[in-house]
C-alpha positions as CSV (number, residue, x, y, z in Angstrom):
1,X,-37.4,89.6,43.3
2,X,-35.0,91.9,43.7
3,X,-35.4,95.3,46.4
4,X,-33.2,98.4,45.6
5,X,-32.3,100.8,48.4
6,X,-32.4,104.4,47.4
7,X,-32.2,106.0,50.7
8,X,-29.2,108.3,51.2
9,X,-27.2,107.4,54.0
10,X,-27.6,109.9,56.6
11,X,-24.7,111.4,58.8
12,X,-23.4,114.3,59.5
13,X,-21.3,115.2,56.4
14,X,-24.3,114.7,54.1
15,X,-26.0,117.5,51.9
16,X,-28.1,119.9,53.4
17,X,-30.7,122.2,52.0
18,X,-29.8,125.9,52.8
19,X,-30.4,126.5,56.3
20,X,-31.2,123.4,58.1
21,X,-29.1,122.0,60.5
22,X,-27.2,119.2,60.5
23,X,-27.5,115.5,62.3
24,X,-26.3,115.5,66.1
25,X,-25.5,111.7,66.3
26,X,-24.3,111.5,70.0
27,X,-23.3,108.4,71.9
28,X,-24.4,108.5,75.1
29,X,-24.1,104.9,76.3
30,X,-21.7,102.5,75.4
31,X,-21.2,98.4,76.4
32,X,-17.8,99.0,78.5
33,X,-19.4,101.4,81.0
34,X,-23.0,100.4,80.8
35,X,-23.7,96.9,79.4
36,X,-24.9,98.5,75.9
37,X,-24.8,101.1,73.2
38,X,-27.3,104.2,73.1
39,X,-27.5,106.5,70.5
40,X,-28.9,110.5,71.0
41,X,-30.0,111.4,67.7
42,X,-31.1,115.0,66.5
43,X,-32.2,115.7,62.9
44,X,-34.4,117.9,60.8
45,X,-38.1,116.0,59.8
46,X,-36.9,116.8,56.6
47,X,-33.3,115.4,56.4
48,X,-32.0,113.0,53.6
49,X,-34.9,110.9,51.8
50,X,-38.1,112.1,53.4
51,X,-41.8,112.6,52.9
52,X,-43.5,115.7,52.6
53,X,-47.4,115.6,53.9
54,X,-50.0,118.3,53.3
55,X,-49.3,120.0,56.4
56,X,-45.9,120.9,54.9
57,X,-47.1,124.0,53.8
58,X,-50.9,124.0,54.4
59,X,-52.4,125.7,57.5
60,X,-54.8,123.2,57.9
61,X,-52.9,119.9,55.9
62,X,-52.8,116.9,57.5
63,X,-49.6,115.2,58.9
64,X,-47.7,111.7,58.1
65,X,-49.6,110.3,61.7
66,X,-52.7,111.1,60.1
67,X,-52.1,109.1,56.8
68,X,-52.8,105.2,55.8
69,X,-49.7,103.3,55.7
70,X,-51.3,102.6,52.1
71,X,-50.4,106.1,50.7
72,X,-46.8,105.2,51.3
73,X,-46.6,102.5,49.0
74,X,-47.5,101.9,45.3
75,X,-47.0,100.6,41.9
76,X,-44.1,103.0,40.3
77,X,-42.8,104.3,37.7
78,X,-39.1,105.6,37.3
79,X,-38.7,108.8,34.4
80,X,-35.4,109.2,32.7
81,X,-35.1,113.0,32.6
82,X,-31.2,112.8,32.3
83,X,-31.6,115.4,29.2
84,X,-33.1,118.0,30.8
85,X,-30.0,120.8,31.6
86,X,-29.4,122.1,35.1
87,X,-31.2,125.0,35.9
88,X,-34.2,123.8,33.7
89,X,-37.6,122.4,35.0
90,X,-39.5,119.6,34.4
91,X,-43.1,120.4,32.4
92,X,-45.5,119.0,30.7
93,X,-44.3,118.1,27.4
94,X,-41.3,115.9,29.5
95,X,-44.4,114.0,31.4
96,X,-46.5,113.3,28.2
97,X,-44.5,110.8,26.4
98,X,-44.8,108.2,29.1
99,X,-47.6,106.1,30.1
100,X,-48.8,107.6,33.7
101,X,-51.5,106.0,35.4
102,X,-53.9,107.1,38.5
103,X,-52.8,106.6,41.7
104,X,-48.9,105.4,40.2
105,X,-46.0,106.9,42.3
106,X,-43.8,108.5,40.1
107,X,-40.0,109.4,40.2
108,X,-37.7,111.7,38.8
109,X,-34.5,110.4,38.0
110,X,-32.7,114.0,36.5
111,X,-29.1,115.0,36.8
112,X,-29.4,115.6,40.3
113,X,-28.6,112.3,40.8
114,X,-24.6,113.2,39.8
115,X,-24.7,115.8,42.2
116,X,-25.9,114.4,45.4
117,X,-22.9,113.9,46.9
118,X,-21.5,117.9,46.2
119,X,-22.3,121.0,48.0
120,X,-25.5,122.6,47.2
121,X,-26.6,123.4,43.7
122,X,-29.5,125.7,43.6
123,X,-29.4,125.3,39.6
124,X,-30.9,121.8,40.5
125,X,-33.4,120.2,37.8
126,X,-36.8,120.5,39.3
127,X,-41.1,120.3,38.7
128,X,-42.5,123.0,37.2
129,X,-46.1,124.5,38.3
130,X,-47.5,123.3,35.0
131,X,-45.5,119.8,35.2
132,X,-47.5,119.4,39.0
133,X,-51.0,120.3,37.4
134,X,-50.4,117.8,34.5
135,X,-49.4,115.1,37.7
136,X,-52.2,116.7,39.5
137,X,-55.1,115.7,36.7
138,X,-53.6,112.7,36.1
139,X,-54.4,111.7,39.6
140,X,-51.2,110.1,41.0
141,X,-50.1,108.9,44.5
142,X,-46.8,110.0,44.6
143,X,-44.1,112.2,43.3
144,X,-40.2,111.8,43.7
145,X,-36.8,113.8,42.8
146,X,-33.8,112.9,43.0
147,X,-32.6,116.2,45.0
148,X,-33.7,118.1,48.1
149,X,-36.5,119.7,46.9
150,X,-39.3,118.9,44.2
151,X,-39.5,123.1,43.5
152,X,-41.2,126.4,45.0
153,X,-43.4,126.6,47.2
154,X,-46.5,127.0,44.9
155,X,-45.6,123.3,43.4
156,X,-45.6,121.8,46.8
157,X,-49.0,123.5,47.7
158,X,-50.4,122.5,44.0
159,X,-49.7,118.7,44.9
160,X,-50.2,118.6,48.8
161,X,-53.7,120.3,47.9
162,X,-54.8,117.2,46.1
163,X,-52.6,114.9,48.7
164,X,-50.1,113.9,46.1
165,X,-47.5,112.8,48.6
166,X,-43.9,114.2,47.7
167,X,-40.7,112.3,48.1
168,X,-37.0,114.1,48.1
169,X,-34.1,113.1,48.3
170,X,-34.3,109.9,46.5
171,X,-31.3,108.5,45.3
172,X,-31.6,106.9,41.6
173,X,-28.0,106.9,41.1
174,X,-27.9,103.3,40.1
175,X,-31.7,102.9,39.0
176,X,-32.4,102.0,35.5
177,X,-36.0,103.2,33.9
178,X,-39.1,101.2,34.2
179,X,-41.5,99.6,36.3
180,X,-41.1,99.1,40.3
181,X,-43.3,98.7,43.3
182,X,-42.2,101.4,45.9
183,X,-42.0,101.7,49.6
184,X,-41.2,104.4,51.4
185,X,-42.2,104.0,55.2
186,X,-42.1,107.2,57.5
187,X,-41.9,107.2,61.0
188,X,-45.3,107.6,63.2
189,X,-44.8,110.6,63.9
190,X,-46.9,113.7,64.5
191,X,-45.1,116.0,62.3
192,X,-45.5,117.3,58.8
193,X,-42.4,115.3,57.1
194,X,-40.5,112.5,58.3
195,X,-37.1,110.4,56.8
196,X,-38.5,107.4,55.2
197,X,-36.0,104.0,54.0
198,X,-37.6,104.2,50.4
199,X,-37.1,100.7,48.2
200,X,-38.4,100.0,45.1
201,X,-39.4,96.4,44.4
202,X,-38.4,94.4,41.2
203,X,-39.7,91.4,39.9
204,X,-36.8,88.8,38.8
């Protein structure tokens, strides 16, 4: 077995979607002047790789306290969507070719992933509204992109409405195609997104 982190590390240099703030890491304690180390930490509930629940953008959605630790976790399947241009979404007719399954988690790995380390790039390879209603009938889990957001507004509400978790920030930089189980554990938090430490499991 082996597990693959693809969590971005989080610190205060990292990319930012326009507008949030940054990460205040803030030592307050240290083992010199008080026997140990304490760490103030102030960050977005959307910051680096991070789950999006319904209440994300619906009025009456439900947060990541009020889901089973069971949605968070699944059989996966990683998409090699390297060909599609910047600026260019994912649809439908990318989706069809590959054998998607009810209740699979399923992530994009685009062109973002060559890019996650530069300043923001609002030409970014996203879902398109007709992509998240093929996802949507097909009944998944879970959806993830390799970049800060999976598209507008109406493709979050299109998959949130039907609790099709969504993922961002994933980072599938070093990630070949295939089969995985994923993990991507949130805090227990009342909130409506939350930084996750996302793995995906393979079998030796």
């Amino acid at each position: 077995m082996k597990i693959h982190d693809i969590s971005i590390l989080i610190n205060e240099n990292m990319l930012l979607y326009p507008g949030d703030k940054s990460i205040e890491i803030r030592q307050v304690k240290n083992v010199d002047s008080n026997d140990w180390n304490l760490t103030n930490i102030t960050l977005s509930s959307h910051l680096g790789t991070h789950v999006d629940s319904p209440k994300h953008v619906l009025k009456d959605g439900i947060g990541i306290d009020q889901l089973g630790i069971e949605k968070f976790t699944g059989n996966s399947q990683v998409l090699d969507l390297r060909s599609i241009p910047f600026g260019e979404k994912i649809t439908q007719k990318h989706l069809k070719p590959y054998l998607i399954q009810k209740n699979d988690i399923i992530l994009f790995k685009t062109r973002n992933s060559s890019i996650l380390n530069e300043g923001y790039n609002p030409n970014h390879v996203e879902l398109s509204l007709l992509g998240a209603q093929y996802l949507v009938d097909l009944k998944i889990k879970a959806v993830a992109i390799d970049y800060l957001s999976i598209g507008t507004k109406d493709v979050h509400e299109m998959l949130l409405k039907s609790n099709i978790l969504i993922y961002e920030t994933v980072n599938l930089s070093d990630i070949e195609a295939g089969n995985y189980f994923f993990m991507g554990l949130p805090l227990k938090i009342p909130t409506e997104g939350s930084p996750v430490r996302a793995v995906l499991i393979q079998n030796a």
